[in-house]
CHARMM internal coordinates of N, CA and C (Angstrom, degrees):
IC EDIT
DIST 1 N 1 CA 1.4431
DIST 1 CA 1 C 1.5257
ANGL 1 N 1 CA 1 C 109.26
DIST 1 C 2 N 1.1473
ANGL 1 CA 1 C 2 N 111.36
DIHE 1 N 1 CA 1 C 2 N 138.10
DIST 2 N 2 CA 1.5928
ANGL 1 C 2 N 2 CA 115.08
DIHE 1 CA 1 C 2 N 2 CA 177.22
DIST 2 CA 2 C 1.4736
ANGL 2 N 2 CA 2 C 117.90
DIHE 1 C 2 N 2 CA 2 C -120.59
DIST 2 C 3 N 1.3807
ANGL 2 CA 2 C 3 N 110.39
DIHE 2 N 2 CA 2 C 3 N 120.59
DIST 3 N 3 CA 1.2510
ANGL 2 C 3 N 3 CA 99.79
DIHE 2 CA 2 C 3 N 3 CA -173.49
DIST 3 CA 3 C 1.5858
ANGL 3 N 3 CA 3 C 113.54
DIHE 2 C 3 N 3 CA 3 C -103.61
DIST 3 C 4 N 1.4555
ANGL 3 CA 3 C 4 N 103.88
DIHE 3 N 3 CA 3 C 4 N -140.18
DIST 4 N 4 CA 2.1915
ANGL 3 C 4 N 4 CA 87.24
DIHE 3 CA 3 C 4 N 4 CA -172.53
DIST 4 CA 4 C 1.5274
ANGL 4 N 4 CA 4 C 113.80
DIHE 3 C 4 N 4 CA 4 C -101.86
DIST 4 C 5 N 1.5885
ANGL 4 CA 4 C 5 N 104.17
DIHE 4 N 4 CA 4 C 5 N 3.85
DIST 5 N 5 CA 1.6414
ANGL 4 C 5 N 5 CA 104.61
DIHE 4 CA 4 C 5 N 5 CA 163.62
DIST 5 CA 5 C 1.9208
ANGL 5 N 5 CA 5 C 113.69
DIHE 4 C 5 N 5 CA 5 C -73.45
DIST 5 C 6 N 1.0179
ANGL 5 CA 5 C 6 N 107.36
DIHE 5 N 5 CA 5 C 6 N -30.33
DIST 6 N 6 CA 1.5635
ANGL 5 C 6 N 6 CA 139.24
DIHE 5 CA 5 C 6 N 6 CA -148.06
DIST 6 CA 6 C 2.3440
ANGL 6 N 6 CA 6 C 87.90
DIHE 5 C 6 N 6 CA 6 C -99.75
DIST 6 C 7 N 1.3212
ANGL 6 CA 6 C 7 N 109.26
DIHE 6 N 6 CA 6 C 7 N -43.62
DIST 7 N 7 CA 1.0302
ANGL 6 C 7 N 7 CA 103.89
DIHE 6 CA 6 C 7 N 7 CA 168.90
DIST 7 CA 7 C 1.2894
ANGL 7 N 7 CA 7 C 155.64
DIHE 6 C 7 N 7 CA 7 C -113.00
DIST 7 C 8 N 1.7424
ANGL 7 CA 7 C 8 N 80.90
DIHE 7 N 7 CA 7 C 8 N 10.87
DIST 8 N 8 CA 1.4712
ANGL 7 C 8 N 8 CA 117.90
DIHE 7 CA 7 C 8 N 8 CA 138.23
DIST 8 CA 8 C 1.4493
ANGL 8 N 8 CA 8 C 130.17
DIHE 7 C 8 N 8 CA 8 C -28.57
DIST 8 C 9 N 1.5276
ANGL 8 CA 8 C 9 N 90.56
DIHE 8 N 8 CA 8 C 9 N -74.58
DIST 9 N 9 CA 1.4400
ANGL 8 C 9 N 9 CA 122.13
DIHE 8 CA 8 C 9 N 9 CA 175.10
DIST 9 CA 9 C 2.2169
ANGL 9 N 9 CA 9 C 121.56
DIHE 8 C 9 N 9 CA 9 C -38.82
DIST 9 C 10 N 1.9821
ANGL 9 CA 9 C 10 N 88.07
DIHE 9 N 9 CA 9 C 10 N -52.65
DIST 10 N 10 CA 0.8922
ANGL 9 C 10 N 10 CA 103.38
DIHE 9 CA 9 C 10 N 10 CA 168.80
DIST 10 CA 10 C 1.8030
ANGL 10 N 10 CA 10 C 127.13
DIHE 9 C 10 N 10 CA 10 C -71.07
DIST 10 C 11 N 1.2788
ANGL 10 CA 10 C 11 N 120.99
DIHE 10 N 10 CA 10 C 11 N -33.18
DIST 11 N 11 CA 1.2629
ANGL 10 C 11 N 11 CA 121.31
DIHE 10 CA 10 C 11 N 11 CA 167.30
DIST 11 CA 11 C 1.5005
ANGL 11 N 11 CA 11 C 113.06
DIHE 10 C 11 N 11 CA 11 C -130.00
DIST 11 C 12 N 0.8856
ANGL 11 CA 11 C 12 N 117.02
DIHE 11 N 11 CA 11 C 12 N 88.83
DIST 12 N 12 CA 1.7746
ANGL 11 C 12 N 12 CA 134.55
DIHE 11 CA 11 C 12 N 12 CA -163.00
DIST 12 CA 12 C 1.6447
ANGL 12 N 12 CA 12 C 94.64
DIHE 11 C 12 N 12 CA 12 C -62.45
DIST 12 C 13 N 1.3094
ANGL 12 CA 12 C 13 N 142.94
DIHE 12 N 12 CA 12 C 13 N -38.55
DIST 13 N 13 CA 1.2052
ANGL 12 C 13 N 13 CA 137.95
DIHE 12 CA 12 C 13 N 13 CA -135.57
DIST 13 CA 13 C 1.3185
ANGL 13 N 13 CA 13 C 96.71
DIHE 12 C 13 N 13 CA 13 C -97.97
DIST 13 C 14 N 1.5413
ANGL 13 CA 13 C 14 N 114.23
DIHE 13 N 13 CA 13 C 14 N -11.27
DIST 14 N 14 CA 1.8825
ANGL 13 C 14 N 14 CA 98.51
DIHE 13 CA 13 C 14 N 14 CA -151.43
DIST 14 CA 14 C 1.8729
ANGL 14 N 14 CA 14 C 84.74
DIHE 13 C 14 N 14 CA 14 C -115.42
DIST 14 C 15 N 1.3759
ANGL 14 CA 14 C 15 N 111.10
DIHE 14 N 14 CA 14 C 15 N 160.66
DIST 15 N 15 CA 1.4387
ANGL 14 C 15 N 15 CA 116.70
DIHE 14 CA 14 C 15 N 15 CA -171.71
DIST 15 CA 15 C 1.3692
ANGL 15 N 15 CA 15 C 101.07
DIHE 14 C 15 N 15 CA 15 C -81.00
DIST 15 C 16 N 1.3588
ANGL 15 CA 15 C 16 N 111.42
DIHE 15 N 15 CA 15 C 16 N 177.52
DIST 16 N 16 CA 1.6254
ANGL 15 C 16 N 16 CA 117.37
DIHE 15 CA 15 C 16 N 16 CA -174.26
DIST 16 CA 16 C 1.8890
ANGL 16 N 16 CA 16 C 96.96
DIHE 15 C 16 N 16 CA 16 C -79.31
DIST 16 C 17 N 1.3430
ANGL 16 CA 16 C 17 N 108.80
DIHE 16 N 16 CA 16 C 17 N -37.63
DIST 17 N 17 CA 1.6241
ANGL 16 C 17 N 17 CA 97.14
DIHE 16 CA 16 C 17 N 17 CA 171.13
DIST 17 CA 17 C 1.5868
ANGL 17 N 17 CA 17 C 129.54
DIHE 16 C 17 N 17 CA 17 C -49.66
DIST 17 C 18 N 1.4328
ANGL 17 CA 17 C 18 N 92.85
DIHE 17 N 17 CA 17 C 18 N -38.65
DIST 18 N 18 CA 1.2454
ANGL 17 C 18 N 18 CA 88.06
DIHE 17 CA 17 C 18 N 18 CA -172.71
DIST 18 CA 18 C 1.9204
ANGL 18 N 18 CA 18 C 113.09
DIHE 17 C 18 N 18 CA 18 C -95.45
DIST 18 C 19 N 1.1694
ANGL 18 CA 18 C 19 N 112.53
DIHE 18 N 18 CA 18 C 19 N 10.19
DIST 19 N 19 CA 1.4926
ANGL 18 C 19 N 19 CA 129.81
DIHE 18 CA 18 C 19 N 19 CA 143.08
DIST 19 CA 19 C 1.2820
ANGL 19 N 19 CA 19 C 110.05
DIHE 18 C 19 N 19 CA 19 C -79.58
DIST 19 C 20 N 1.0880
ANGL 19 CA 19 C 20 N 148.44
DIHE 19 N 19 CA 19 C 20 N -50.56
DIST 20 N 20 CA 1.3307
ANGL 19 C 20 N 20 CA 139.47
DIHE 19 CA 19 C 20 N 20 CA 179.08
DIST 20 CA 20 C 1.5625
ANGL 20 N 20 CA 20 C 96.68
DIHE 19 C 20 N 20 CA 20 C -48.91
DIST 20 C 21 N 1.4131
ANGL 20 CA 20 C 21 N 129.51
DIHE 20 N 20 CA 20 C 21 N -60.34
DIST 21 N 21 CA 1.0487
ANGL 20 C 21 N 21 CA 117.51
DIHE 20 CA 20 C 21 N 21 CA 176.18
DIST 21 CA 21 C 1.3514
ANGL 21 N 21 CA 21 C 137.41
DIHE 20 C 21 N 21 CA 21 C -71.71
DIST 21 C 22 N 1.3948
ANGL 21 CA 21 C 22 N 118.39
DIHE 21 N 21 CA 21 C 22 N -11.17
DIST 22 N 22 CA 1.7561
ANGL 21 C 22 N 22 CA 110.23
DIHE 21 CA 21 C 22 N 22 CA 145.91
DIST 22 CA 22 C 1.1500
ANGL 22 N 22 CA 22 C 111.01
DIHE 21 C 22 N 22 CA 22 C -86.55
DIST 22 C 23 N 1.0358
ANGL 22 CA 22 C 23 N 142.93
DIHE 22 N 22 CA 22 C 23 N 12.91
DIST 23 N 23 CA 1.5974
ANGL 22 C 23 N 23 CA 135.87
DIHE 22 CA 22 C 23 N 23 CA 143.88
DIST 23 CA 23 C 1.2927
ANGL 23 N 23 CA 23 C 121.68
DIHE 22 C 23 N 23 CA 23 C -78.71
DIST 23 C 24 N 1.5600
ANGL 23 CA 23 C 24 N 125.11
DIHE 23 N 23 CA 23 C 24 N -36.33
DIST 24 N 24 CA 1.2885
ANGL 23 C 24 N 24 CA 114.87
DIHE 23 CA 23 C 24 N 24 CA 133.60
DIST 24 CA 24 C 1.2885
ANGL 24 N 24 CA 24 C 157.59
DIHE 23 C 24 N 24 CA 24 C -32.33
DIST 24 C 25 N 1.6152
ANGL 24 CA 24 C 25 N 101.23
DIHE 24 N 24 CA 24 C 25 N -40.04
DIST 25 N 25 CA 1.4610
ANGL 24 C 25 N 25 CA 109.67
DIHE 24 CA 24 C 25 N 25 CA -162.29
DIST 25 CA 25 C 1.6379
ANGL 25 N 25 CA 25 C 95.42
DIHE 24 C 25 N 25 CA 25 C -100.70
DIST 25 C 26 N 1.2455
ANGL 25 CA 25 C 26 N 119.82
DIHE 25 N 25 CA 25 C 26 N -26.37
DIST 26 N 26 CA 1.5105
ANGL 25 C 26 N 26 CA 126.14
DIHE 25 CA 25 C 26 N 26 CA 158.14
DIST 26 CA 26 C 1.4565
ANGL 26 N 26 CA 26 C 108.98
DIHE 25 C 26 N 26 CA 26 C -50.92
DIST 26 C 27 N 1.3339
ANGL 26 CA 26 C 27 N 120.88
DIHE 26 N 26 CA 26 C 27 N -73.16
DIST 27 N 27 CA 1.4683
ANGL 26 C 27 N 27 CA 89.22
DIHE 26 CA 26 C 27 N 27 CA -163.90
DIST 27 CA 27 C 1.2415
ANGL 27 N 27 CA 27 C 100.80
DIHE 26 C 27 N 27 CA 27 C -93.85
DIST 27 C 28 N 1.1425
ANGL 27 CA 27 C 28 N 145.28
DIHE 27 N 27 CA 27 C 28 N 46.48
DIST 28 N 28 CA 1.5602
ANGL 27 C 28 N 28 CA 135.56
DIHE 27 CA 27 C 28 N 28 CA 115.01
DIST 28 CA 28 C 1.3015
ANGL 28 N 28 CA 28 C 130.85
DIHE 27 C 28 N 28 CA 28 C -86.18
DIST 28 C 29 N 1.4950
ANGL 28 CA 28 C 29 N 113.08
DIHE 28 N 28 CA 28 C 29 N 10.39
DIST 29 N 29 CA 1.2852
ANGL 28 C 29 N 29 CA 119.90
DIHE 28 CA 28 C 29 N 29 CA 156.11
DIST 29 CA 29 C 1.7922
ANGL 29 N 29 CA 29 C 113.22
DIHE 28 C 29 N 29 CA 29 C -80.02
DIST 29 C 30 N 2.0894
ANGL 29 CA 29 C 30 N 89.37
DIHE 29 N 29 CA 29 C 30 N -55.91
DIST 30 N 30 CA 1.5567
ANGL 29 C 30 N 30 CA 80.84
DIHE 29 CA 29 C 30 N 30 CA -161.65
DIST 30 CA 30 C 2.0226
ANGL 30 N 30 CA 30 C 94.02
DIHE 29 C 30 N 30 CA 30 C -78.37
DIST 30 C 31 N 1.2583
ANGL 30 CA 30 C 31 N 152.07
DIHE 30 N 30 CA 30 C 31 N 28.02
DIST 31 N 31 CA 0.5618
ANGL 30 C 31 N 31 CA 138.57
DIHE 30 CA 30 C 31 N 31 CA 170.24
DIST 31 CA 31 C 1.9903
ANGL 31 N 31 CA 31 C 114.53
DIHE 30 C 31 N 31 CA 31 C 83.84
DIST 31 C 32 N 0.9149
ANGL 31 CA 31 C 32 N 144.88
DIHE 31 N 31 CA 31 C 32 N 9.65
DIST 32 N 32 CA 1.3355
ANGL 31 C 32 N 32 CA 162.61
DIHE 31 CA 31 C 32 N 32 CA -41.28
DIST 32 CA 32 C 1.7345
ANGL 32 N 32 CA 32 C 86.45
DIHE 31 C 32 N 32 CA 32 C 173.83
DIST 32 C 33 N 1.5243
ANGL 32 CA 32 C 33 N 124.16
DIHE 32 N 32 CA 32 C 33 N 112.70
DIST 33 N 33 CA 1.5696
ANGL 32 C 33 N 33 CA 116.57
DIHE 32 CA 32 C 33 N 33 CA -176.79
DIST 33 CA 33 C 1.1933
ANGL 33 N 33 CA 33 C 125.54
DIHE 32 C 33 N 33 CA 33 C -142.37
DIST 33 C 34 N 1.5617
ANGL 33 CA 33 C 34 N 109.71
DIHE 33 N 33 CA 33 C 34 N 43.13
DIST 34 N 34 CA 1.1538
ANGL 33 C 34 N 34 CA 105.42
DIHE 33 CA 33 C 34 N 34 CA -160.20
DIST 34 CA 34 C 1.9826
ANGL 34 N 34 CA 34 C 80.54
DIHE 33 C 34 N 34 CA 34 C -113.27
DIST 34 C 35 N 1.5037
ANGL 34 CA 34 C 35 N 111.23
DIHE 34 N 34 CA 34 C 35 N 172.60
DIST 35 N 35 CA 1.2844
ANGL 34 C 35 N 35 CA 103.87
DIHE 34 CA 34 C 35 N 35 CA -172.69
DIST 35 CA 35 C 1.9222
ANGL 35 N 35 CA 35 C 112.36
DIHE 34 C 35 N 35 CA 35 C -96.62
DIST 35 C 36 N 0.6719
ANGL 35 CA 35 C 36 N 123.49
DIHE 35 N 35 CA 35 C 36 N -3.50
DIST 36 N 36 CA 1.8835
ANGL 35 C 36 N 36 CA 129.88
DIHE 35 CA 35 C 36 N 36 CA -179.89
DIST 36 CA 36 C 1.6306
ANGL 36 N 36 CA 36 C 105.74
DIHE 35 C 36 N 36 CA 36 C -64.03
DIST 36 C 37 N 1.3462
ANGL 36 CA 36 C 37 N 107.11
DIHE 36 N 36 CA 36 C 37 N 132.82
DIST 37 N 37 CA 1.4153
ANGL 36 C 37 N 37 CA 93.24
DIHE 36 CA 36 C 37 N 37 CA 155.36
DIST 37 CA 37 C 1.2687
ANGL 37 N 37 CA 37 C 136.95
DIHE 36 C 37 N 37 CA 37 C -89.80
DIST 37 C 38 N 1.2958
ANGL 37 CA 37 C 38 N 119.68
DIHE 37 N 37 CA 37 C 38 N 67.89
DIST 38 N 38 CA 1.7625
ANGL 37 C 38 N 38 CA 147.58
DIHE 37 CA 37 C 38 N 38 CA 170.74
DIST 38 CA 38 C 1.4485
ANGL 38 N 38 CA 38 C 101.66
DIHE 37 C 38 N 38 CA 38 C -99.40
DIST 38 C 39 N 1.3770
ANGL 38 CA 38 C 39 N 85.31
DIHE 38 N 38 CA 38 C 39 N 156.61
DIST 39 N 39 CA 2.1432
ANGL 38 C 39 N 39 CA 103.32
DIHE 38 CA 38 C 39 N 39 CA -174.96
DIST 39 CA 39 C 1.6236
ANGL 39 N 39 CA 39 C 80.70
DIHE 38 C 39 N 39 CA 39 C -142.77
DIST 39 C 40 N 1.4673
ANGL 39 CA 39 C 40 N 97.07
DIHE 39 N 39 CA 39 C 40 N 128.49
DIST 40 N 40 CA 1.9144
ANGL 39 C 40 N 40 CA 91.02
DIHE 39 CA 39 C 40 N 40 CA 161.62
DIST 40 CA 40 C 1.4002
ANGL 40 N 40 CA 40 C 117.33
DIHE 39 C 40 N 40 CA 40 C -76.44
DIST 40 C 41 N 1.3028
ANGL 40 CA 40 C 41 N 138.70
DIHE 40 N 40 CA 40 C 41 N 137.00
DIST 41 N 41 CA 0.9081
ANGL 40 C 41 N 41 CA 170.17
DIHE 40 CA 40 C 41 N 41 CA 166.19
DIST 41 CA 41 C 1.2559
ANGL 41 N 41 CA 41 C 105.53
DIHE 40 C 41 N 41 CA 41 C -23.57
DIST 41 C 42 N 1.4225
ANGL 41 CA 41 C 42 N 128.97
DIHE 41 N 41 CA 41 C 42 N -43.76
DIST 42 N 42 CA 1.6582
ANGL 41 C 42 N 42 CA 124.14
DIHE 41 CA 41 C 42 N 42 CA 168.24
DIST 42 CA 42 C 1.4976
ANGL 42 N 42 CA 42 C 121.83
DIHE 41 C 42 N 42 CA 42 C -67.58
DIST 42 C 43 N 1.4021
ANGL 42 CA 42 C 43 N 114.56
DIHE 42 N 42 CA 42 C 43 N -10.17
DIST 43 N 43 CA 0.9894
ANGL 42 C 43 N 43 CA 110.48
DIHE 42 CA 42 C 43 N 43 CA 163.45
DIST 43 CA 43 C 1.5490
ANGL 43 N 43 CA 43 C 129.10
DIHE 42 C 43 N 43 CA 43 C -98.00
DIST 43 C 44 N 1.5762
ANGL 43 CA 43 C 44 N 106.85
DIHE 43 N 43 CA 43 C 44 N -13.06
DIST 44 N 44 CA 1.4609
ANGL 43 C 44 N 44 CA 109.41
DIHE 43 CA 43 C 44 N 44 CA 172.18
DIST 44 CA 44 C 1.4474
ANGL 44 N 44 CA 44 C 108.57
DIHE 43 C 44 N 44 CA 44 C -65.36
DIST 44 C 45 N 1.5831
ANGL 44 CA 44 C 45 N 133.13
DIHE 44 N 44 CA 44 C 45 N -30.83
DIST 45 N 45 CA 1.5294
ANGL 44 C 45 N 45 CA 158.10
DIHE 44 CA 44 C 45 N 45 CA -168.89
DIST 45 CA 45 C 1.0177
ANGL 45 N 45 CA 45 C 79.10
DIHE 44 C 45 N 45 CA 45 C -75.40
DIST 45 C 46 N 1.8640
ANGL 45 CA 45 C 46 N 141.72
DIHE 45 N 45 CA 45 C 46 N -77.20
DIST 46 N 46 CA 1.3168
ANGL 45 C 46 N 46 CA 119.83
DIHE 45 CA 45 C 46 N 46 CA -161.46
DIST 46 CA 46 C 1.2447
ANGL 46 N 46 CA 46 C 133.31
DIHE 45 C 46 N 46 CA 46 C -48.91
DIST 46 C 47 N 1.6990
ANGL 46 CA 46 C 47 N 110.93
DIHE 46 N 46 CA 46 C 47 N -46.47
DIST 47 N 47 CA 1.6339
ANGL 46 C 47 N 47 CA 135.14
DIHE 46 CA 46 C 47 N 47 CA -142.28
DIST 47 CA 47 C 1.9394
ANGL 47 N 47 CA 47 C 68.85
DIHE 46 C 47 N 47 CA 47 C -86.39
DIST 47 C 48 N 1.5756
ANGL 47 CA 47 C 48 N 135.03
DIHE 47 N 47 CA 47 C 48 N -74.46
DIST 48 N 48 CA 1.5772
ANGL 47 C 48 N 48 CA 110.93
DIHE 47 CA 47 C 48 N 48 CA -132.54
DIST 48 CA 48 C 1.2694
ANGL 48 N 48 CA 48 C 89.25
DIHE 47 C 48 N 48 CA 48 C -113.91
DIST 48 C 49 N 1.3763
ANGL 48 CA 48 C 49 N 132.99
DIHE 48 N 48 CA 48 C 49 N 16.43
DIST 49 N 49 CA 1.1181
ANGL 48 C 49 N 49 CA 116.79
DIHE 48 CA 48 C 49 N 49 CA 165.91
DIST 49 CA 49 C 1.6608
ANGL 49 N 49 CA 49 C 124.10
DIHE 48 C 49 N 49 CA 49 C 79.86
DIST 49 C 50 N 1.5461
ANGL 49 CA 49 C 50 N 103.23
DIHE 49 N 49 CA 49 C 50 N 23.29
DIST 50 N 50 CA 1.5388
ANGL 49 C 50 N 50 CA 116.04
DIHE 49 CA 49 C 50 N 50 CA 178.72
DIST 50 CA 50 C 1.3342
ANGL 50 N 50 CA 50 C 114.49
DIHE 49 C 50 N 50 CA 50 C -106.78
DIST 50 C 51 N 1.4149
ANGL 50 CA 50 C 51 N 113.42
DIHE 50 N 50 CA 50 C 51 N 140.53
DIST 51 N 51 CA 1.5677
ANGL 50 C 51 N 51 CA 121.37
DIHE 50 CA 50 C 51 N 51 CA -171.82
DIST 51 CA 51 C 1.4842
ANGL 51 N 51 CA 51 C 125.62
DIHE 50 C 51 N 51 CA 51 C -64.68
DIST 51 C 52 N 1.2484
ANGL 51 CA 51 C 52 N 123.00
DIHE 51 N 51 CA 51 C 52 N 119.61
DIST 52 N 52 CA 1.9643
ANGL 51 C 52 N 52 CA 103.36
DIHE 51 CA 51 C 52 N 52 CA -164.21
DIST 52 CA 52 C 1.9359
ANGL 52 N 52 CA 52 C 95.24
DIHE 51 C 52 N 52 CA 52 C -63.80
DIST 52 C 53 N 1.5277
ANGL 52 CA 52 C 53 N 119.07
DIHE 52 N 52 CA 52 C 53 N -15.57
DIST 53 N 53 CA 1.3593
ANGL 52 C 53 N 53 CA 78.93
DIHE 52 CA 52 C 53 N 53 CA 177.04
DIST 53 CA 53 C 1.5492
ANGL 53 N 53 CA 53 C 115.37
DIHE 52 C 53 N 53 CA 53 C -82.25
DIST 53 C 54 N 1.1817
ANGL 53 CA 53 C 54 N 115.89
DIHE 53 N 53 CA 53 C 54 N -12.10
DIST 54 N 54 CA 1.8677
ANGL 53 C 54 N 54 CA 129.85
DIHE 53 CA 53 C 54 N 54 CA 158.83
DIST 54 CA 54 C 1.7952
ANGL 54 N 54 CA 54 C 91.90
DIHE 53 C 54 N 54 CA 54 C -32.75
DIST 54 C 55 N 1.0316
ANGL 54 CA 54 C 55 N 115.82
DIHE 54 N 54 CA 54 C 55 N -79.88
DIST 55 N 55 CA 1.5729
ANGL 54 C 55 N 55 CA 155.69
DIHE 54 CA 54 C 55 N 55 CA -126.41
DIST 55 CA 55 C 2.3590
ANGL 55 N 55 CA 55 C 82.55
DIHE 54 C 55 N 55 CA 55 C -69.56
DIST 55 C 56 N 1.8488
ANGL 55 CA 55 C 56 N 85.82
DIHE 55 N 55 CA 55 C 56 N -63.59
DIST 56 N 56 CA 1.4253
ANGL 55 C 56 N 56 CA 69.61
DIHE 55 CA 55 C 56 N 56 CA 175.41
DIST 56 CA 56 C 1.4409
ANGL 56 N 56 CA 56 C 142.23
DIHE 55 C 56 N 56 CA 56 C -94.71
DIST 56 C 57 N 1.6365
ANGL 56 CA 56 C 57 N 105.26
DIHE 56 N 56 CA 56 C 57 N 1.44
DIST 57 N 57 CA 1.5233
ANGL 56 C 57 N 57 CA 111.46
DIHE 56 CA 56 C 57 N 57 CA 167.19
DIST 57 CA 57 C 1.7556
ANGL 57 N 57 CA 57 C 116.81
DIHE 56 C 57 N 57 CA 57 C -59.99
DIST 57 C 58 N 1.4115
ANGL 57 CA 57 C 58 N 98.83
DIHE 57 N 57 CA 57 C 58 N -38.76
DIST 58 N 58 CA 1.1490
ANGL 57 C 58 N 58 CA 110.17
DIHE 57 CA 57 C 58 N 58 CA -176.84
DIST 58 CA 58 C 2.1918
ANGL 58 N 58 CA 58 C 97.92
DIHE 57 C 58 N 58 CA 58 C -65.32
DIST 58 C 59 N 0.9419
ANGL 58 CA 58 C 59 N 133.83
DIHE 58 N 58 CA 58 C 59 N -52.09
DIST 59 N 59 CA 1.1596
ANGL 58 C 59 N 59 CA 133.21
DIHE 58 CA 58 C 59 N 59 CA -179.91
DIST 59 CA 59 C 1.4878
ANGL 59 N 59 CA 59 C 112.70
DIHE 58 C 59 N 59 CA 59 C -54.96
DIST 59 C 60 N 1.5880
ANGL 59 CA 59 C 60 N 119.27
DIHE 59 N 59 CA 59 C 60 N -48.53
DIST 60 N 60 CA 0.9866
ANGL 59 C 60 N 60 CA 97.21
DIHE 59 CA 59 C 60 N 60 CA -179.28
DIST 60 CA 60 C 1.6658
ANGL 60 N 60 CA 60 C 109.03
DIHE 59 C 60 N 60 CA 60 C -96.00
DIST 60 C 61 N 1.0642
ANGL 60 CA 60 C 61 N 141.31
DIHE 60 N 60 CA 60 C 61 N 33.07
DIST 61 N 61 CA 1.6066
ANGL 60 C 61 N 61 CA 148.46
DIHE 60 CA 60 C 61 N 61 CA 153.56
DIST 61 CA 61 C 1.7241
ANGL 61 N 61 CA 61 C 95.98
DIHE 60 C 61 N 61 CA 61 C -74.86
DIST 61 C 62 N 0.9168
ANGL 61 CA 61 C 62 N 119.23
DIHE 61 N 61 CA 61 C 62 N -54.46
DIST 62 N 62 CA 1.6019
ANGL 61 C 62 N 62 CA 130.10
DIHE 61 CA 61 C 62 N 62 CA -174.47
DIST 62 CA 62 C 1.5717
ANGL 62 N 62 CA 62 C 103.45
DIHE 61 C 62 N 62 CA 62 C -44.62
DIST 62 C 63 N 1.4121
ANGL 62 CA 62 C 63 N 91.51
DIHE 62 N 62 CA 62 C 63 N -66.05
DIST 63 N 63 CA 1.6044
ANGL 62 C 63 N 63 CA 108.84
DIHE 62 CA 62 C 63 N 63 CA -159.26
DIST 63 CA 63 C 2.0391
ANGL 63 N 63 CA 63 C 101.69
DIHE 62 C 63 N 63 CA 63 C -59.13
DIST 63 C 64 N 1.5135
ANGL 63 CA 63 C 64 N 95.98
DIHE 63 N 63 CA 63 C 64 N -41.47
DIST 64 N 64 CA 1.2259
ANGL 63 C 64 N 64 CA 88.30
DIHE 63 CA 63 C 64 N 64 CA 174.22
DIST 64 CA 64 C 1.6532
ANGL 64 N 64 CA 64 C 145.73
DIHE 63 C 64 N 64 CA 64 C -96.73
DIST 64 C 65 N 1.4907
ANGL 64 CA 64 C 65 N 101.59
DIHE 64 N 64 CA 64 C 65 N -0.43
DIST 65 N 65 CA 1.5971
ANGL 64 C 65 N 65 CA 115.88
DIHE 64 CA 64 C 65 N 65 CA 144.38
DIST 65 CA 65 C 1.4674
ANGL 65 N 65 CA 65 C 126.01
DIHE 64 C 65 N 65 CA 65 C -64.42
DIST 65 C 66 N 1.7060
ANGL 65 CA 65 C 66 N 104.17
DIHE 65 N 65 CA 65 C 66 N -24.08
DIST 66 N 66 CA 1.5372
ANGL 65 C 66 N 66 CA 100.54
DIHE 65 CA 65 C 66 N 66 CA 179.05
DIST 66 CA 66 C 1.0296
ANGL 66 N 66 CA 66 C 90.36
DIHE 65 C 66 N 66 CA 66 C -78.84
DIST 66 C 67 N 1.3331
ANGL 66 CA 66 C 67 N 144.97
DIHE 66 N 66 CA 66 C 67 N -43.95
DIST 67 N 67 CA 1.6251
ANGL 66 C 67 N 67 CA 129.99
DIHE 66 CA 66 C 67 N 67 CA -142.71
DIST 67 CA 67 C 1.5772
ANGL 67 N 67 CA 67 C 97.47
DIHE 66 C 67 N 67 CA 67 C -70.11
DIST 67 C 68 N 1.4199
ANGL 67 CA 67 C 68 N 105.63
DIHE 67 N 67 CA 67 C 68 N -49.45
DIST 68 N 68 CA 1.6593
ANGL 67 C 68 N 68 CA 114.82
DIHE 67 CA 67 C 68 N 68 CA -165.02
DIST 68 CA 68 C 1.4796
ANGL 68 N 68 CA 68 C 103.48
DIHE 67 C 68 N 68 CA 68 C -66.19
DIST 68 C 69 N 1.1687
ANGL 68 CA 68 C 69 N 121.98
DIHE 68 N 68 CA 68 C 69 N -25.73
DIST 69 N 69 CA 1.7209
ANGL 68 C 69 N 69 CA 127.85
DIHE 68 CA 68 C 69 N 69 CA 174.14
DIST 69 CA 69 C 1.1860
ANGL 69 N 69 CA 69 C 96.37
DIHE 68 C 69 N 69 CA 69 C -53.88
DIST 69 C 70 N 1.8814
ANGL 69 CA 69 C 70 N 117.53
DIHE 69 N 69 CA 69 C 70 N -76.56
DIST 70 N 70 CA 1.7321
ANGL 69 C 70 N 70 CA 102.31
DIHE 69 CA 69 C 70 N 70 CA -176.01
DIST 70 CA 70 C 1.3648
ANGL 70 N 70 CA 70 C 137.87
DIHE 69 C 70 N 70 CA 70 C -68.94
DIST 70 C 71 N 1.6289
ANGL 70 CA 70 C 71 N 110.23
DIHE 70 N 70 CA 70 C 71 N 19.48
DIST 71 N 71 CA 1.2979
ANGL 70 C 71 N 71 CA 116.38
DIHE 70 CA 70 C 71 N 71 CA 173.04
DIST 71 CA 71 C 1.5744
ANGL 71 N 71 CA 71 C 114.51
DIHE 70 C 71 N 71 CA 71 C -91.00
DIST 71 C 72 N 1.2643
ANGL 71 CA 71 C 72 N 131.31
DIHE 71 N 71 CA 71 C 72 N -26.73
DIST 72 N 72 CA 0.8420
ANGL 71 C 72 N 72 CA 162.52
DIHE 71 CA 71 C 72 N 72 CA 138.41
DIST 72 CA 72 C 1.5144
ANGL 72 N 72 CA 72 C 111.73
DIHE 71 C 72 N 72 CA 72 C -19.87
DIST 72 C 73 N 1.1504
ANGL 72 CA 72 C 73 N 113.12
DIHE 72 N 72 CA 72 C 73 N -63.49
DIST 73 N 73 CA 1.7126
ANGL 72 C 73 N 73 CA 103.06
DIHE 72 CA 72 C 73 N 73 CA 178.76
DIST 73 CA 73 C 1.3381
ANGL 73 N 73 CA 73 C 143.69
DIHE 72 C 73 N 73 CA 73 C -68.14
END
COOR INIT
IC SEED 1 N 1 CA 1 C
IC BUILD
């Protein structure tokens, strides 16, 4: 599941509002009812056409600049 920190990452340019609202408009497409604002990940691959291994290099680059950030302090 990706939520709007995570799809951030993936589309840097657009604000977190207007991720809130393709996280909306996604799962009221695919029908989608759970209450979080997460989109699973197979559907971000469907809708723009990005590779989940795109999808998770980019996740774990994140995960592992944060780690090395709090080693650092």
């Amino acid at each position: 599941m990706l939520n709007v920190k995570i799809l951030s990452l993936i589309f840097p340019e657009r604000t977190n509002n207007t991720l809130y609202a393709m996280i909306r408009n996604l799962k009221d497409k695919y029908n989608l009812k759970y209450k979080t604002a997460e989109i699973p990940i197979d559907i971000i691959v469907k809708e723009y056409g990005i590779s989940f291994e795109s999808i998770t290099a980019l996740i774990l680059a994140f995960r592992k600049e944060k780690d090395d950030s709090s080693k650092v302090a």
